[in-house]
C-alpha positions, 0 to 999 in steps of 0.5 A, spaced: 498 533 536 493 532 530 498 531 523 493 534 519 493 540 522 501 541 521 500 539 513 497 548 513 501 550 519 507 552 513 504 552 507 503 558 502 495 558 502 495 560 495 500 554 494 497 549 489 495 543 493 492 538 489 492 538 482 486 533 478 486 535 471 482 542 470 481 542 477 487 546 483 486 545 490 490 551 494 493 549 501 487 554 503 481 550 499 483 543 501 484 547 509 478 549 508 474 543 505 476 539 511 475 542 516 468 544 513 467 535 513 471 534 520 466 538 523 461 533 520 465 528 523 467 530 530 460 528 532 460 521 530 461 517 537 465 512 533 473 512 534 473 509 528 471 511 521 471 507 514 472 510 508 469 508 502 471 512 495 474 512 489 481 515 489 482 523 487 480 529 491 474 526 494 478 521 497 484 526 500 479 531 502 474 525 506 480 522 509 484 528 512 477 530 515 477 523 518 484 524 522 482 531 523 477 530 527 479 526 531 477 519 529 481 513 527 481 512 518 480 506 516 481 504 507 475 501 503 478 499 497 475 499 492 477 492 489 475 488 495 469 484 495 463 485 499 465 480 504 472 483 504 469 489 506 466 486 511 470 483 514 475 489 515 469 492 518 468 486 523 475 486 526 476 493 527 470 494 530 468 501 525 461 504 527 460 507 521 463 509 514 463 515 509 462 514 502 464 518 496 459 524 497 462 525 504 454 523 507 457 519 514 453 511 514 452 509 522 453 502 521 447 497 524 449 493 530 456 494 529 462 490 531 464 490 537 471 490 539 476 484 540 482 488 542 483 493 548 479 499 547 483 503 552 490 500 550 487 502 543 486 510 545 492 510 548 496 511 542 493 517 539 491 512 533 490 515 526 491 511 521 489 502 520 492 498 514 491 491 513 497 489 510 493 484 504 485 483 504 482 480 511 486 473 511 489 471 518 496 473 516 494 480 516 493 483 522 492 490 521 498 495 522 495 502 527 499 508 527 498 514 531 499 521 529 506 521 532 508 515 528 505 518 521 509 524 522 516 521 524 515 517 518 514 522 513 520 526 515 524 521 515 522 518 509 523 525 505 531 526 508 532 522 502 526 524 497 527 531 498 520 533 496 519 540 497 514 547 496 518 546 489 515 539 487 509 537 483 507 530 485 505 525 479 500 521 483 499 514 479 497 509 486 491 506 489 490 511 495 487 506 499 493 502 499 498 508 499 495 514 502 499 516 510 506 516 508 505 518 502 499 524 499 500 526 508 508 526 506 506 530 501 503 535 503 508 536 509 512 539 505 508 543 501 509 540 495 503 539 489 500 532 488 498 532 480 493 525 481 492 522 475 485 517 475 488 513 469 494 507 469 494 508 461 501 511 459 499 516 455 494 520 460 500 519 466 506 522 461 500 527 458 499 530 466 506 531 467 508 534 461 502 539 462 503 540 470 511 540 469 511 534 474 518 534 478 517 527 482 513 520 479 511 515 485 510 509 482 510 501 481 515 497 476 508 495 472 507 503 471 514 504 469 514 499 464 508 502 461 511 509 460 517 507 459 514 503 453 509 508 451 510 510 443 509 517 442 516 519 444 515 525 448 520 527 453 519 528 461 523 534 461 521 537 469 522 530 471 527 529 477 526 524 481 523 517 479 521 512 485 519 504 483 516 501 490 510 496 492 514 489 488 520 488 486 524 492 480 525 488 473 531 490 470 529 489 464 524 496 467 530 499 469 533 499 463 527 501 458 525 507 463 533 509 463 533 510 455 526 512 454 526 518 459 534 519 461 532 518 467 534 512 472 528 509 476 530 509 484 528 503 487 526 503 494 523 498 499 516 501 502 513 497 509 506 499 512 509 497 518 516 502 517 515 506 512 521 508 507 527 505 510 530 504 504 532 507 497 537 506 491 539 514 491 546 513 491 546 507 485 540 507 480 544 508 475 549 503 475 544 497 480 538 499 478 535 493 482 538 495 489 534 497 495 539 502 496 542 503 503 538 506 509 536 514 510 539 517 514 534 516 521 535 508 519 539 502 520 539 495 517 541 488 519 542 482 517 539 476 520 540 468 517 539 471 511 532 476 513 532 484 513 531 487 519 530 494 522 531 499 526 529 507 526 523 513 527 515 512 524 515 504 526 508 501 527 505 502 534 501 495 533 498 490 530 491 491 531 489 483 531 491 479 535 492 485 539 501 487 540 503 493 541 510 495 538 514 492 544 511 486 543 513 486 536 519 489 535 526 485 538 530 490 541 527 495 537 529 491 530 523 490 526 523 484 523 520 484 515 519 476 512 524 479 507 530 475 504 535 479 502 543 481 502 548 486 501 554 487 496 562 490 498 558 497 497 553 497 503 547 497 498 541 491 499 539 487 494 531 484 495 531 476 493 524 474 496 519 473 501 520 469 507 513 467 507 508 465 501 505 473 499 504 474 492 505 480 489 501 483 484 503 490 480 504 492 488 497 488 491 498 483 496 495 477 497 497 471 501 495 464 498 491 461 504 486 467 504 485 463 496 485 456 498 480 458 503 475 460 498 476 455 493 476 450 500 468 452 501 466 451 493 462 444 494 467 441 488 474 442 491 477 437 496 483 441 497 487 446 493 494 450 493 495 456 491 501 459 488 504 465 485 507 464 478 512 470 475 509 475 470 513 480 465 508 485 467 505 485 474 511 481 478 506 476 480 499 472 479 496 467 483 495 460 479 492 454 484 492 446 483 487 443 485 484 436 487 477 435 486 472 431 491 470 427 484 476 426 480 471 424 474 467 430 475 471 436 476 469 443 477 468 447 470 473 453 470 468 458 470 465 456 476 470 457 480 472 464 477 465 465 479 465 462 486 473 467 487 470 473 484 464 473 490 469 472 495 474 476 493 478 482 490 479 482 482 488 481 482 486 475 488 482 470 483 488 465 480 489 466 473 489 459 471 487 452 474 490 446 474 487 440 477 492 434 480 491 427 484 495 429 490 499 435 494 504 435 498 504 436 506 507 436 512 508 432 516 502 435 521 498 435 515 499 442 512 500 444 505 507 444 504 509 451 499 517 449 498 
């Protein structure tokens, strides 16, 4: 079974499949278009492909072609530094990447796979994400065809989106693309893609192609909810905020500008959309809500965890397949949470240090470990710092090798930049004499 060839199999050829500003794709030319670059891309020997491209039509087109043809995509995004980049290409073992005109790049002297080749055949993979950059604690989620399609059913009992929809597409799709423009298309549904975050060009694309569903991050709800026109959004149906917590200042904002109250729902790249605030959005606007209906959820010592269709079939390194990873079918998500006498689930916080910015993740060790390599750093802790926009940004404290001597901001900046992603470098440095450890020597972050 290949997904993407159920995405045509139902659709109204001359249905409009995607939508970026002049241009309209029907479901019969985006078939068309990526079966044209899947032909192209069964050729390559290589089981696994990279993408490079900026999101749009390209981006949807080239990455339905990978997965057509058989081979396993694997997201560049845009932001990640060269060194991001290539260590996401060393860890998968990818052999070759195409680029935005669609031209297929064999890689020289590729990688070769630290995982079980067989074993990763085995699943019918489509599809590798890493959850946050290259850093050890991201291991890179594959899911298989089978898993895509479970998800993006079981995710749309609660959205509903169908042939009536219009979609307004607002995230980057190298972080969001399987269960989302894929859950899309499924159902027949158009995807109005938006290539700016500025208010007043996501109001004007919903008000033009009379947008009924809006797919976003709490920093994008905050910049509608705040844009001074005062046009209404009269086709909007449904507002879903994913990718970081939900502000209830946000919330409130958004509920009075448009009439209409954020739905917040919990997406994970190892589960899909568990969760979502269908049945309270109004009245607790910052619950996760209650599981759809294909999924159950539990609480253990405080931590979420669960259970349904469309979980992840591995993690790629270290190699674990899902019966390693899950506990009697449970998936547990490193989230704090607890439930009220309604049964609707409230986020509190990570169980680990990942830091959240505007719905991209990082983890603090990936930033000590670059700062670790300036010749001027003896050590350094980074943290993430709240922020009324973003939810998060990474700041770090440092002590420097020479106390009288410490490094200028800029140098470090400099040094982060070549290393990594722009929402990654700390937005402030301090430096400090000592910082807290364990008693086996490690930084301590609590």
């Amino acid at each position: 079974m290949n997904v993407v060839e159920l995405l045509f199999r139902d659709a109204d050829p001359a249905a409009p499949a995607l939508i970026e500003g002049a241009t309209t794709l029907t479901y019969a030319a985006l078939r068309d278009r990526v079966d044209a670059a899947a032909a192209r891309f069964a050729h390559c020997p290589a089981p696994r492909i990279g993408l490079r491209c900026p999101s749009g039509i390209d981006y949807v087109v080239l990455a339905l072609a990978i997965v057509r043809s058989g081979k396993c995509l694997i997201p560049l995004a845009d932001e990640l530094s060269a060194a991001e980049r290539a260590e996401i290409l060393r860890r998968t073992a990818v052999a070759a990447v195409v680029g935005p005109d669609g031209a297929l790049e064999p890689l020289a002297n590729p990688a070769a796979p630290a995982f079980d080749e067989a074993a990763f055949a085995a699943l019918d993979p489509a599809f590798i994400r890493f959850s946050s950059g290259t850093t050890a604690s991201s291991k890179g989620i594959v899911l298989s065809h089978e898993t895509l399609l479970a998800r993006a059913r079981a995710a749309n009992r609660g959205l509903g989106i169908g042939p009536g929809d219009r979609v307004v597409w607002i995230l980057p799709m190298a972080h969001h693309f399987a269960a989302s423009i894929l859950l899309y298309l499924l159902h027949g549904a158009a995807t109005v893609l938006v290539p700016s975050h500025l208010a007043a060009d996501v109001l004007a694309a919903g008000r033009a192609h009379r947008g009924t569903v809006l797919y976003g991050a709490p920093f994008h709800h905050a910049l509608l909810a705040a844009e001074p026109s005062g046009q209404t959004w009269p086709d909007l149906r449904l507002a879903v905020s994913t990718a970081a917590a939900l502000p209830a200042a946000t919330a409130e904002a958004f509920a009075a500008r448009f009439g209409l109250p954020l739905t917040q729902g919990l997406g994970l790249i190892e589960v899909g959309l568990p969760l979502l605030n269908l049945a309270a959005a109004r009245t607790k606007p910052t619950a996760l809500g209650r599981p759809l209906p294909d999924f159950t959820a539990a609480l253990r010592d405080g931590e979420l965890h669960l259970r349904g269709p469309g979980l992840l079939d591995a993690y790629l390194d270290p190699w674990q397949p899902r019966a390693e990873i899950l506990r009697d079918g449970w998936f547990a998500t490193g989230d704090l949470a607890e439930q009220d006498a309604d049964g609707d689930y409230f986020l509190l916080g990570r169980r680990h240090s990942v830091i959240n910015v505007a719905g991209l993740k990082c983890f603090p060790e990936e930033i000590e470990a670059v700062l670790g390599a300036h010749p001027g750093v003896a050590l350094a802790r980074v943290t993430g710092r709240p922020h009324p926009k973003v939810g998060a940004v990474p700041v770090a404290e440092i002590i420097p090798r020479d106390p009288l001597s410490p490094p200028a901001v800029g140098d470090l900046v400099a040094h982060c930049r070549a290393a990594l992603a722009r929402y990654k470098i700390p937005l402030d440095f301090r430096f400090v004499e000592t910082l807290p450890l364990t008693a086996s020597g490690k930084l301590r972050r609590a």
